[in-house]
KEMI-322661 format. One record per residue (C-alpha): residue in one letter; z, x, y. Coordinates in steps of 0.2 Angstrom, whole numbers, plus 5000, padded with zeros to 4 digits. Each point is the difference from the previous one (the first is absolute). Last residue first. Layout:
<balos>
A Z X Y .
...
</balos>
This chain:
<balos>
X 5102 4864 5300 .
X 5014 4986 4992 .
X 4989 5002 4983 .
X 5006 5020 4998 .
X 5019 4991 5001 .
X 4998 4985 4989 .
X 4989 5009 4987 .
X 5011 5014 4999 .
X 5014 4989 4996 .
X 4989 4990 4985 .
X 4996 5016 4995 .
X 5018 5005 4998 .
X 5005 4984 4992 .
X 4984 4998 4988 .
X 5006 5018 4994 .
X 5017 4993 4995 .
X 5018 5005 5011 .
X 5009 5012 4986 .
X 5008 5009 5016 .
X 4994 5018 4994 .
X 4984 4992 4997 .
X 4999 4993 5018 .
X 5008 5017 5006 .
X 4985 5010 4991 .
X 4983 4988 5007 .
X 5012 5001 5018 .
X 5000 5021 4997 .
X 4981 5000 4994 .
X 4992 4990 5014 .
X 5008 5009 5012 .
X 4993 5014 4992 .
X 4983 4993 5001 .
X 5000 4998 5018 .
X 5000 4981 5006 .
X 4992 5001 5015 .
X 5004 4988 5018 .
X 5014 5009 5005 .
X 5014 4987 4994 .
X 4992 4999 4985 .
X 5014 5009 4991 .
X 5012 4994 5009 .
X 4992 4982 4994 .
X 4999 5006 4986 .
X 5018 5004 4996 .
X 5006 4985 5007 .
X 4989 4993 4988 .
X 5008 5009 4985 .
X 5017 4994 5009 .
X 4998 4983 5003 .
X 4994 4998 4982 .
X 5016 5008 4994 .
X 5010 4988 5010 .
X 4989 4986 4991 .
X 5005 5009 4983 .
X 5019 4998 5003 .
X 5009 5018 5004 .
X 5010 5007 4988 .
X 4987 5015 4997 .
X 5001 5006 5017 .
X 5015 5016 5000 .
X 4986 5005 4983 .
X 4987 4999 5011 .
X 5006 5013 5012 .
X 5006 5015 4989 .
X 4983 4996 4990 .
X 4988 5005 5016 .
X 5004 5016 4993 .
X 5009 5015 5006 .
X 5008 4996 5015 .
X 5005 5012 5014 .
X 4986 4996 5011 .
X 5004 4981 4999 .
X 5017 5001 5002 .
X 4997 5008 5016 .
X 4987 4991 5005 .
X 5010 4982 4995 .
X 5015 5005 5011 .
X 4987 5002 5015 .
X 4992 4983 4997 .
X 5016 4990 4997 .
X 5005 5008 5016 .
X 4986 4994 5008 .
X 5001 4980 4990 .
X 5017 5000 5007 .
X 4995 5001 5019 .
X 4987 4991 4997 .
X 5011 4985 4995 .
X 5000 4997 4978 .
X 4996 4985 4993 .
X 4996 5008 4981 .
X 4983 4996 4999 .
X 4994 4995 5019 .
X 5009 5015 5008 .
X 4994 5011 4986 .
X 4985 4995 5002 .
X 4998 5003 5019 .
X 5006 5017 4998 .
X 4990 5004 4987 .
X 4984 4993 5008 .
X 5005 5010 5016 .
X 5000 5015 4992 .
X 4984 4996 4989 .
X 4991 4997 5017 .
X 5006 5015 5010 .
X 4994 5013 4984 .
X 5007 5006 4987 .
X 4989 5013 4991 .
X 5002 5010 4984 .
X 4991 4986 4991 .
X 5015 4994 4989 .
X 5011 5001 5019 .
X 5000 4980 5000 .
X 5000 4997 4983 .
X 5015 5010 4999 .
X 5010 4992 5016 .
X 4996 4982 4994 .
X 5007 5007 4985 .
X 5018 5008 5007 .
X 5001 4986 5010 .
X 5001 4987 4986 .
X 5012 5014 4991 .
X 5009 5000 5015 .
X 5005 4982 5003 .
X 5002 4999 4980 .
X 5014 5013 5001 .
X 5009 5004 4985 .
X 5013 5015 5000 .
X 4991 5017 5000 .
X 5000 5011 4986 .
X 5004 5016 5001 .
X 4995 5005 4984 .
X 5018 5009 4995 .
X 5010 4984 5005 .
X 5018 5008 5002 .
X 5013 4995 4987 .
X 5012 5013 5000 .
X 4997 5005 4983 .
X 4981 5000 5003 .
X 5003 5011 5015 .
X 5012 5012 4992 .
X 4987 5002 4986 .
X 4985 5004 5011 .
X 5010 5013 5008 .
X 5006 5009 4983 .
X 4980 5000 4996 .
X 4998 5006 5018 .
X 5012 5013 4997 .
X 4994 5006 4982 .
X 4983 5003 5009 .
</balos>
């Protein structure tokens, strides 16, 4: 114990970031939640791959190739998050129309199979909060997706 106390010492004094934080990435945070509300159901199927990797294309004009590695980085980081909070905070800065575009890219992936499971639901209902983007805005994004069908 003594040496992990003298261990944790060392690496404050020499200046090494103890949570492991990540630098910012806005690119990946986006995929990181079209990723999460995607998988909120515990199944990901051809029609909310494909709506990922199309939005991502359109939102942050990306080629295929990019928006597929995009995808596969945002996985990983995905599984080894701990809150949909380590990706909204990286999104804050955004303007409120970008975070419009991103609550409805969300259900659109989230609609992308034709049914809105309730946990989908639930992870866009806690990234809008997360992203202080107002009721009216998220329901108005929903409406403009669920509308389209």
């Amino acid at each position: 114990m003594l040496n992990s106390i003298t261990q944790l010492f060392k690496q404050l004094l020499d200046g090494q970031d103890l949570g492991h934080h990540t630098a910012s990435d806005p690119s990946l945070a986006i995929a990181c939640l079209l990723c999460e509300v995607a998988g909120a159901d515990h199944q990901v199927d051809v029609q909310e791959q494909q709506a990922k990797r199309h939005l991502l294309e359109k939102l942050l004009t990306l080629d295929e190739s990019q928006a597929n590695n995009l995808l596969a980085r945002a996985e990983q980081s995905r599984q080894d998050a701990s809150s949909l909070y380590e990706f909204t905070t990286q999104l804050r800065e955004l303007s409120q129309e970008s975070r419009f575009d991103l609550i409805q890219a969300m259900w659109q992936v989230a609609n992308a199979d034709g049914e809105i499971d309730p946990l989908e639901d639930a992870v866009i209902r806690k990234t809008a909060e997360l992203l202080y983007v107002d009721h009216s805005e998220f329901i108005r994004a929903k409406l403009s997706v669920t509308d389209q069908k």
